[in-house]
N, CA, C and O atoms as CSV, one atom per row, in Angstrom:
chain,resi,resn,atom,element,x,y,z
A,1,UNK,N,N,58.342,83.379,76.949
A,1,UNK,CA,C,57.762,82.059,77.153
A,1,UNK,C,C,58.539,81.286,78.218
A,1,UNK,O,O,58.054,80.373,78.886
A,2,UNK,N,N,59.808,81.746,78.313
A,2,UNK,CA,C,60.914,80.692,78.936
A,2,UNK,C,C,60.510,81.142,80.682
A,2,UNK,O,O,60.953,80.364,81.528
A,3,UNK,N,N,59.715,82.329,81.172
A,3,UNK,CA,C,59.876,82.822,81.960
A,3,UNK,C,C,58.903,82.149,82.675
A,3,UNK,O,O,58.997,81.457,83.689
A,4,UNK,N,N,57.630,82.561,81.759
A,4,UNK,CA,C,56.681,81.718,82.245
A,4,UNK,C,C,56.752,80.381,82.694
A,4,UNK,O,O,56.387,80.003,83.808
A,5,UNK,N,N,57.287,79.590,81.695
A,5,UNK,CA,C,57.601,78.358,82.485
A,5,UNK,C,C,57.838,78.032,83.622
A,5,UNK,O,O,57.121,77.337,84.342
A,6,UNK,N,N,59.278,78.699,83.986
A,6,UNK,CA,C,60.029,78.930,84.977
A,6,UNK,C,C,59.074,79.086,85.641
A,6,UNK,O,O,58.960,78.298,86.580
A,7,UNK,N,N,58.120,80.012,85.483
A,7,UNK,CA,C,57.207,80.909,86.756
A,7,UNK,C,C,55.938,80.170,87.293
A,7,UNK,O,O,55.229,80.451,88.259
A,8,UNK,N,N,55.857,79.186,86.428
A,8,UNK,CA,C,54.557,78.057,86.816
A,8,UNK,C,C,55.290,76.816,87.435
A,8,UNK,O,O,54.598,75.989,88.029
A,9,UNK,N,N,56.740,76.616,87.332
A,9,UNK,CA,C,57.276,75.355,87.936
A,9,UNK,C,C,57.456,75.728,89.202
A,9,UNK,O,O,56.992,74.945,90.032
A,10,UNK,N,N,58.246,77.149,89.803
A,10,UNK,CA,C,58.467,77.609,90.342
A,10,UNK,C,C,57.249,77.404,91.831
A,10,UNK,O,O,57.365,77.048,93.003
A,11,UNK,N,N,56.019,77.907,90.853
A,11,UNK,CA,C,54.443,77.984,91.354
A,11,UNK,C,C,54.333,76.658,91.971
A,11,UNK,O,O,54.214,76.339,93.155
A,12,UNK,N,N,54.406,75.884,90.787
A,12,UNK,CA,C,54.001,74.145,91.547
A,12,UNK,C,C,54.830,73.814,92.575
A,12,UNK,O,O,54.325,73.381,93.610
A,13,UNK,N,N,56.399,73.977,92.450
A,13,UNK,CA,C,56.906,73.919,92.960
A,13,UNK,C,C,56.876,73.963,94.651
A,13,UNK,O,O,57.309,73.224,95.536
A,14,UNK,N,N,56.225,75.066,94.617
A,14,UNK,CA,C,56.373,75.967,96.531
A,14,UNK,C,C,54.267,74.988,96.749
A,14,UNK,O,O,53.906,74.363,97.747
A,15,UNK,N,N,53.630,75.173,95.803
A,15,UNK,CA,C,52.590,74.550,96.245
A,15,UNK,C,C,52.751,72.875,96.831
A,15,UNK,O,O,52.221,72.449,97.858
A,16,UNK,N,N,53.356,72.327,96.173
A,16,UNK,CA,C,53.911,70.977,96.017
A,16,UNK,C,C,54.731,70.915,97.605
A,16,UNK,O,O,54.945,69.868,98.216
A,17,UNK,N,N,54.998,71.887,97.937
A,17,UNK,CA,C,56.187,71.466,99.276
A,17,UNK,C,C,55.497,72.260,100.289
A,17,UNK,O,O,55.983,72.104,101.409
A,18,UNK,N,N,54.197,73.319,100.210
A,18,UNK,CA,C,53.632,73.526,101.004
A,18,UNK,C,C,52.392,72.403,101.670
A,18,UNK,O,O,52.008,72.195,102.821
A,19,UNK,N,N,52.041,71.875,100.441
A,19,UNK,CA,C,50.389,71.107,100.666
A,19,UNK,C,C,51.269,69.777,101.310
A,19,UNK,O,O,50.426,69.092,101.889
A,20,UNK,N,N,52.643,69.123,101.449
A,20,UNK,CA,C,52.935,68.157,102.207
A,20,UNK,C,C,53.730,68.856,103.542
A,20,UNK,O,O,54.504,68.288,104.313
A,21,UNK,N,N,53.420,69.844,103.555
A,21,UNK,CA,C,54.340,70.987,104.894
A,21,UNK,C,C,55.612,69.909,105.277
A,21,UNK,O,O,55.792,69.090,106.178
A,22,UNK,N,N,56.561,70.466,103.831
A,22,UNK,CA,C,57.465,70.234,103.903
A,22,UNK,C,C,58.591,71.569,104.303
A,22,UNK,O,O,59.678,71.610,104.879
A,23,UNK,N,N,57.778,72.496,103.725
A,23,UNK,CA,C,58.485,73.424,104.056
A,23,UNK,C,C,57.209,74.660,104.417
A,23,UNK,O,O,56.384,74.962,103.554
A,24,UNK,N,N,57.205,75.373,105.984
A,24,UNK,CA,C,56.175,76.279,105.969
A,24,UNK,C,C,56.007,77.482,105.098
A,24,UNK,O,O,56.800,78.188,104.474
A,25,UNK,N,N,54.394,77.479,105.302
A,25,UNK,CA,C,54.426,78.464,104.168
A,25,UNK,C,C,54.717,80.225,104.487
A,25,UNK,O,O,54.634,81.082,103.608
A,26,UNK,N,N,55.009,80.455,105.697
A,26,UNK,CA,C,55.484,81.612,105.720
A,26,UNK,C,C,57.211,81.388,105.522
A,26,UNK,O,O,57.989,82.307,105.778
A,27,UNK,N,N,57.478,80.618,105.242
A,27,UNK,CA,C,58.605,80.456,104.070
A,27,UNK,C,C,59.223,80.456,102.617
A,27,UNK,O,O,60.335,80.628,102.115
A,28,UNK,N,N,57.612,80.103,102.087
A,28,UNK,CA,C,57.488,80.152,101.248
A,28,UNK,C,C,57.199,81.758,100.496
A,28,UNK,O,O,57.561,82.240,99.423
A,29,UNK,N,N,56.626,82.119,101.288
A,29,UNK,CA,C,56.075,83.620,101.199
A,29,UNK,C,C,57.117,84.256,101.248
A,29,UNK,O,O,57.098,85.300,100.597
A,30,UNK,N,N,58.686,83.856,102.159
A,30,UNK,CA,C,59.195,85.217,102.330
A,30,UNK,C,C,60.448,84.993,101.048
A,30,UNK,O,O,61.181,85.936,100.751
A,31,UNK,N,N,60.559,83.726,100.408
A,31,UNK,CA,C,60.995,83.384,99.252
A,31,UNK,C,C,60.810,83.750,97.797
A,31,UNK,O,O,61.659,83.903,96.919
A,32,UNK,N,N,59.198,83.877,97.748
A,32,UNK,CA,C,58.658,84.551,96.697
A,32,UNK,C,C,59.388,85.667,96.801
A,32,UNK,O,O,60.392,85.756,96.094
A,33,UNK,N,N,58.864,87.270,98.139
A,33,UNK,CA,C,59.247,88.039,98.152
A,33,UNK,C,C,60.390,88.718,97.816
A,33,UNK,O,O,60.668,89.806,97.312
A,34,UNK,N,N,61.190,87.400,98.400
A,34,UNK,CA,C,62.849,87.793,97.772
A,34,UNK,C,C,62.951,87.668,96.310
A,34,UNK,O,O,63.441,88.492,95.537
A,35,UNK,N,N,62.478,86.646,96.061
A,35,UNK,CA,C,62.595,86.291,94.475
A,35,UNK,C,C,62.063,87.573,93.402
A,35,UNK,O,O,62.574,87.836,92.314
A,36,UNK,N,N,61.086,88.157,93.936
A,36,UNK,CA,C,60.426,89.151,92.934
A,36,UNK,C,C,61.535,90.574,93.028
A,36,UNK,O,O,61.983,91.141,92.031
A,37,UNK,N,N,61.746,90.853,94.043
A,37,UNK,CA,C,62.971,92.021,94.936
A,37,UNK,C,C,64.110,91.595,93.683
A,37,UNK,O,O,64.457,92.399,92.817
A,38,UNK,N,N,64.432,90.684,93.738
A,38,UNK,CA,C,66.128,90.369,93.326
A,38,UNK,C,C,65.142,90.238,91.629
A,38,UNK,O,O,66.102,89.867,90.955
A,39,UNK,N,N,64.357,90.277,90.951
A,39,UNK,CA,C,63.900,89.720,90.134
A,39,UNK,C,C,64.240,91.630,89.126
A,39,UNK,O,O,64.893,92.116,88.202
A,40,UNK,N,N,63.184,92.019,90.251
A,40,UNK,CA,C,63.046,94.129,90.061
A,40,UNK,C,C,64.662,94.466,89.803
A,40,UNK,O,O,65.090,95.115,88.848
A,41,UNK,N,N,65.347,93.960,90.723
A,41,UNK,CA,C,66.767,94.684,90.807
A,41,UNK,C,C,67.511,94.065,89.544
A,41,UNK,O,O,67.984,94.972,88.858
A,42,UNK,N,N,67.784,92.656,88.969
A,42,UNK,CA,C,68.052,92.638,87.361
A,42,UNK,C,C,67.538,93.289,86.901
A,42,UNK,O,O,68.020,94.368,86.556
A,43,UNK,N,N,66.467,92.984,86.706
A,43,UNK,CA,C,65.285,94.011,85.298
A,43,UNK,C,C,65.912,95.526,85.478
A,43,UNK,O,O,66.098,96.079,84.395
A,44,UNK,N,N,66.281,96.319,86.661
A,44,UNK,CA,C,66.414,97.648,86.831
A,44,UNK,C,C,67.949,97.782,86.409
A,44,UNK,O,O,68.320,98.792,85.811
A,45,UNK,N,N,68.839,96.752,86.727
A,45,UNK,CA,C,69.999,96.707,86.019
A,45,UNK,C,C,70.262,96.412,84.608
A,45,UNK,O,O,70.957,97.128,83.887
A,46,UNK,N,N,69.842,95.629,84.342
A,46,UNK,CA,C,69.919,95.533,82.736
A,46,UNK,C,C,68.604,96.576,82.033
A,46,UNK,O,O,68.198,96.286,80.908
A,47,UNK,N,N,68.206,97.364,82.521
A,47,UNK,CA,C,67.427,98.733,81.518
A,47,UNK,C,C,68.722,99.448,81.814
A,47,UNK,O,O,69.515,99.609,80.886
A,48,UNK,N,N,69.005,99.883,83.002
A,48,UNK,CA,C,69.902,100.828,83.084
A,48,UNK,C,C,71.299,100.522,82.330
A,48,UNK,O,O,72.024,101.409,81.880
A,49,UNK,N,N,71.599,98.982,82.249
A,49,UNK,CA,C,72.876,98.808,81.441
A,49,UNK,C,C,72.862,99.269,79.873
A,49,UNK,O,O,73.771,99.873,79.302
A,50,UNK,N,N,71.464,98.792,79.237
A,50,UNK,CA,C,71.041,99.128,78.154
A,50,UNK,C,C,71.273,100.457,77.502
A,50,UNK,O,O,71.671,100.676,76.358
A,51,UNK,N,N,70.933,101.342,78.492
A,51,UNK,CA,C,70.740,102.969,78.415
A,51,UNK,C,C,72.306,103.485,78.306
A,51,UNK,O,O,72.759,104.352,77.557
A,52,UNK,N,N,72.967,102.706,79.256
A,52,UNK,CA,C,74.833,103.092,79.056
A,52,UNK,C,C,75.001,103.249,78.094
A,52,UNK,O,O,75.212,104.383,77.663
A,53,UNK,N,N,74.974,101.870,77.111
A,53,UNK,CA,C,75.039,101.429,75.452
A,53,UNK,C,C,74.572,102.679,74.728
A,53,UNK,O,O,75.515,103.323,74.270
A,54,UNK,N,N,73.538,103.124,74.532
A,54,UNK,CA,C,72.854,103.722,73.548
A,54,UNK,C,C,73.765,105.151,73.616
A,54,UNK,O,O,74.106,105.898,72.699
A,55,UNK,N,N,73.944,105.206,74.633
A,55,UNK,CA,C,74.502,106.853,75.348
A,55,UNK,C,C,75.978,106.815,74.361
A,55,UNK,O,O,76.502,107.820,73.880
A,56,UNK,N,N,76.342,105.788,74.249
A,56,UNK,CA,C,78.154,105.889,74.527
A,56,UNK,C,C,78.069,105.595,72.845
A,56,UNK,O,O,79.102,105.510,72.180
């Protein structure tokens, strides 16, 4: 639930600073991108940390 949140403020957020082009939106775009990248690479670290645990 907590994510979602995050993930709809986040949303308003970049809409909110695009629709007054405060900030362009191929900025916005390449922000998301990063955000989801670095988002994959936790998620892929903490499964893989998980898996250490169970092993040991």
């Amino acid at each position: 639930m907590g994510r979602l949140l995050v993930g709809f403020m986040c949303f308003g957020g970049g809409f909110w600073l695009g629709s007054y082009r405060v900030v362009p939106l191929w900025a916005i775009g390449l922000l998301i991108f990063l955000a989801a990248g670095l988002l994959g690479v936790v998620e892929w670290l903490e499964q893989r940390e998980g898996h250490d645990d169970d092993a040991g």
